[in-house]
C-alpha distance (Angstrom), angle and dihedral (degrees) to the residues before:
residue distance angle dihedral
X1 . . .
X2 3.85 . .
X3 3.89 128.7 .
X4 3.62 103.4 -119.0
X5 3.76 121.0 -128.2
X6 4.30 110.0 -83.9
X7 3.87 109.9 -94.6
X8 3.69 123.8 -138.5
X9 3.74 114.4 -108.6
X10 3.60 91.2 34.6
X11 3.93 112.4 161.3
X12 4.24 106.1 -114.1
X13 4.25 85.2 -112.7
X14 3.85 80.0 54.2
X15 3.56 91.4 48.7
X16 3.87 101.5 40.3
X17 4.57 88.3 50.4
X18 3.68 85.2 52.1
X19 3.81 97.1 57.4
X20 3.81 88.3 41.2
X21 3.67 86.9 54.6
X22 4.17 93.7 50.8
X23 3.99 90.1 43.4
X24 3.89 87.3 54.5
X25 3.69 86.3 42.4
X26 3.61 97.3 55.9
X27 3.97 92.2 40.8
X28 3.75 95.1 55.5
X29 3.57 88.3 52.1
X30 4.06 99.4 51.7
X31 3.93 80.3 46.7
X32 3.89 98.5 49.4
X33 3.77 89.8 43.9
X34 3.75 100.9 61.2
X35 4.09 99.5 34.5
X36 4.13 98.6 126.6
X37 3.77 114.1 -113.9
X38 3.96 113.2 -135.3
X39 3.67 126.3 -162.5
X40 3.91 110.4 -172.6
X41 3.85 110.3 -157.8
X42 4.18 124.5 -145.4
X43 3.48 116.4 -147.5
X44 3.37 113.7 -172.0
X45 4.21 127.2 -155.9
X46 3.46 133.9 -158.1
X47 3.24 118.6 -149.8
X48 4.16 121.4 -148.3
X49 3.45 120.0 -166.1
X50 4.17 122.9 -169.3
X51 3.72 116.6 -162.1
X52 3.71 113.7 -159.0
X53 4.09 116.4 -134.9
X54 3.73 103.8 -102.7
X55 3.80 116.3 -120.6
X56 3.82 130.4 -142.9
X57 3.76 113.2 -153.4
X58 3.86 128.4 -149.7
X59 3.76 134.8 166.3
X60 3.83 103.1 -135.8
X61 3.83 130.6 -170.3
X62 3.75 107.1 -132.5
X63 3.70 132.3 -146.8
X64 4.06 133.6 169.9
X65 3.63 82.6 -166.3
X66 3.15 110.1 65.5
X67 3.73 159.5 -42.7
X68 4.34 94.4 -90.5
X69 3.28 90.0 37.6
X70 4.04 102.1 66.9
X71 3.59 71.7 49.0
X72 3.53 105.0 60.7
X73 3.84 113.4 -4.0
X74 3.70 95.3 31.9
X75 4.05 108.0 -174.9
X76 3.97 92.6 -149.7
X77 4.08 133.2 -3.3
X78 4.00 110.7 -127.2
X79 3.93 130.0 -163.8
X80 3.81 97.4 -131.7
X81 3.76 122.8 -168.7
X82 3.84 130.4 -174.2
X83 3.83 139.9 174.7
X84 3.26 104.7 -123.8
X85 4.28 129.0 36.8
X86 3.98 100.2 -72.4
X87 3.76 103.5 -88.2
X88 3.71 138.5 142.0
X89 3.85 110.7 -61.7
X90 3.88 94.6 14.2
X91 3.65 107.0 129.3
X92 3.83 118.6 -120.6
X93 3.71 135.7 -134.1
X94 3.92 145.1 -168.1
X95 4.11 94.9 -161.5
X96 4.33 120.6 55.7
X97 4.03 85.0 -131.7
X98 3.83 84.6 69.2
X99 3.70 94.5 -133.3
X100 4.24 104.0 112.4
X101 3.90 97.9 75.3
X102 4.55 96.4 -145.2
X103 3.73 112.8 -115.8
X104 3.35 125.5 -93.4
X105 3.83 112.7 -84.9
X106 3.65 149.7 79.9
X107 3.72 121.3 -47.2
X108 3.99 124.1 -173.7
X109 3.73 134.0 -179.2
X110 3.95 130.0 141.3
X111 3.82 90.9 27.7
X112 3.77 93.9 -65.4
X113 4.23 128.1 108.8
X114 3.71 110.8 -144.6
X115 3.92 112.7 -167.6
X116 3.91 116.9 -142.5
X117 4.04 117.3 -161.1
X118 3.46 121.2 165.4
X119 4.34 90.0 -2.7
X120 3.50 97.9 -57.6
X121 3.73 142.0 81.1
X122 3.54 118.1 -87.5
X123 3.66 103.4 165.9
X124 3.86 144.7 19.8
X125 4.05 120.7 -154.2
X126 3.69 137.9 155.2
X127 3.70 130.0 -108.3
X128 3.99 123.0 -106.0
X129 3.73 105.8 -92.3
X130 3.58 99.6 -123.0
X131 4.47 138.3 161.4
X132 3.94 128.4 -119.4
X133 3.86 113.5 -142.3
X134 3.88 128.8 -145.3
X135 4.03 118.9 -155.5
X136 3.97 136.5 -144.1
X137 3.19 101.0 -169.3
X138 4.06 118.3 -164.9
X139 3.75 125.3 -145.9
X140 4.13 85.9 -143.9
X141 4.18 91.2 63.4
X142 4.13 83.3 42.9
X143 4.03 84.8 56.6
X144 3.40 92.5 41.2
X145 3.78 97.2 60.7
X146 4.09 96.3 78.6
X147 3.93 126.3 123.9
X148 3.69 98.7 50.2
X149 4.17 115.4 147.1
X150 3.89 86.8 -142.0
X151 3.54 90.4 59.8
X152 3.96 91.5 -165.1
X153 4.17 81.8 73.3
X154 3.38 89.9 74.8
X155 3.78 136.6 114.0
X156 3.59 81.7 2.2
X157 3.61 134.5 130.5
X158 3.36 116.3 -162.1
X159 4.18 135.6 -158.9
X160 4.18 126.3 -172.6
X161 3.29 156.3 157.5
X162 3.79 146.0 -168.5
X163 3.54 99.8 -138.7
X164 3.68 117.4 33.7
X165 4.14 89.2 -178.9
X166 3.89 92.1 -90.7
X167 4.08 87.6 72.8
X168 3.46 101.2 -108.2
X169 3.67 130.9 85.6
X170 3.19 144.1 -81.9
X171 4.16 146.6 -156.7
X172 4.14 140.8 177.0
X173 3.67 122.4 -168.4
X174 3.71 118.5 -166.2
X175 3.79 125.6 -170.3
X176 3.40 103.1 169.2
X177 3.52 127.9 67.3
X178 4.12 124.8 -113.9
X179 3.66 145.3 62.9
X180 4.08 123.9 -25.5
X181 3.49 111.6 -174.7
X182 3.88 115.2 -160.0
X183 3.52 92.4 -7.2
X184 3.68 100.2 152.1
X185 4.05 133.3 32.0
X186 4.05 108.6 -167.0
X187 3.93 125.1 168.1
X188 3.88 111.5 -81.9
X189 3.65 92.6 -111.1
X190 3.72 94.1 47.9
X191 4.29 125.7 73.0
X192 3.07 111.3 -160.8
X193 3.60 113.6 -112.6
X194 4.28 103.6 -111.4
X195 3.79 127.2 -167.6
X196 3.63 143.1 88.7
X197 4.10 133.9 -111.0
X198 3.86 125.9 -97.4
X199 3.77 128.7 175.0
X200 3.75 78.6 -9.4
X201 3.83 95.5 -57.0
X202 3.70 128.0 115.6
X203 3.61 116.4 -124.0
X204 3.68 123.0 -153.7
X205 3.60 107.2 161.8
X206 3.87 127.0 55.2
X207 4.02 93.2 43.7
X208 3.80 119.6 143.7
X209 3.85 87.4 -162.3
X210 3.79 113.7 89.3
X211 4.03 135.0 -142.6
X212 4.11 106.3 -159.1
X213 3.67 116.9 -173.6
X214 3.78 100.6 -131.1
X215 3.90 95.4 -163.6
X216 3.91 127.1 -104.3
X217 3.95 117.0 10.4
């Protein structure tokens, strides 16, 4: 409300509130001219966050032949990646970007055959359960193996199989005397048949050299 304008006649109390009243006037009005004015800004941030697509990793024989044979005569080795734990349906990869779908094929690793058609995993199988031999050979059986019409038969000793767990077979020929380890892989229900040619028959008993089935190949 405003201070109206001093009257005359005015009692001196009259006089002395009404100057009060125009000092507080002025004083509120020094006051209210120099309070600070603050503005107070929001920024607000969005924050984006990118997940990557987590890769699994496996090194993986790799066969267009066949199931046993990325097991045991693998044609190439791949570095194979996928998004997911390798399962049936989980697509499969050769780069950890996940953007080179793997040929089509057999891939094995762990004992297990994955097949890959059209970049993902159509089927899961086990590998052939098959034995790794080791060899002593002896430079007596080498000596023995003379007389032979093919002439290339002797001083030979000679190791093999029909089924070295890929389904096809399988043969080592040693003519020098010492220690092979894991020379041989042949199906577990298959020995390979070990011995050398004399007089152009194969001997299999007698030997001094040793086959030893080392366990899984």
């Amino acid at each position: 409300m405003a201070i109206p304008s001093r009257q005359i006649g005015w009692s001196t109390k009259s006089n002395l509130l009404w100057e009060i009243s125009k000092q507080l006037e002025a004083l509120t009005g020094v006051i209210g001219r120099n309070i600070p004015t603050t503005t107070t800004s929001t920024t607000s941030t969005t924050s984006t966050t990118t997940t990557a697509v987590p890769s699994y990793s496996y090194f993986a024989n790799y066969s267009t032949t066949s199931g046993p044979a990325a097991c045991y005569q693998a044609q190439d080795q791949f570095q194979i990646y996928t998004p997911a734990s390798i399962d049936v349906n989980v697509p499969v990869y050769t780069n950890d970007t996940l953007t080179t779908p793997a040929p089509d094929g057999w891939y094995s690793f762990s004992g297990a055959i994955y097949t890959v058609s059209g970049n993902n995993v159509t089927s899961i199988d086990s590998c052939p359960a098959t034995n790794a031999y080791s060899y002593v050979i002896s430079q007596i059986d080498l000596n023995a193996s003379i007389g032979n019409t093919d002439t290339n038969l002797n001083g030979k000793i000679i190791t093999s199989t029909t089924d070295d767990g890929s389904g096809s077979p399988s043969s080592r020929t040693f003519s020098s005397a010492g220690g092979y380890n894991h020379w041989m892989c042949s199906l577990a229900s298959i020995v390979p048949t070990f011995g050398y040619w004399a007089n152009d028959v194969f001997v299999t008993t007698g030997l001094i050299s040793t086959q030893t089935n080392i366990g899984a190949c």
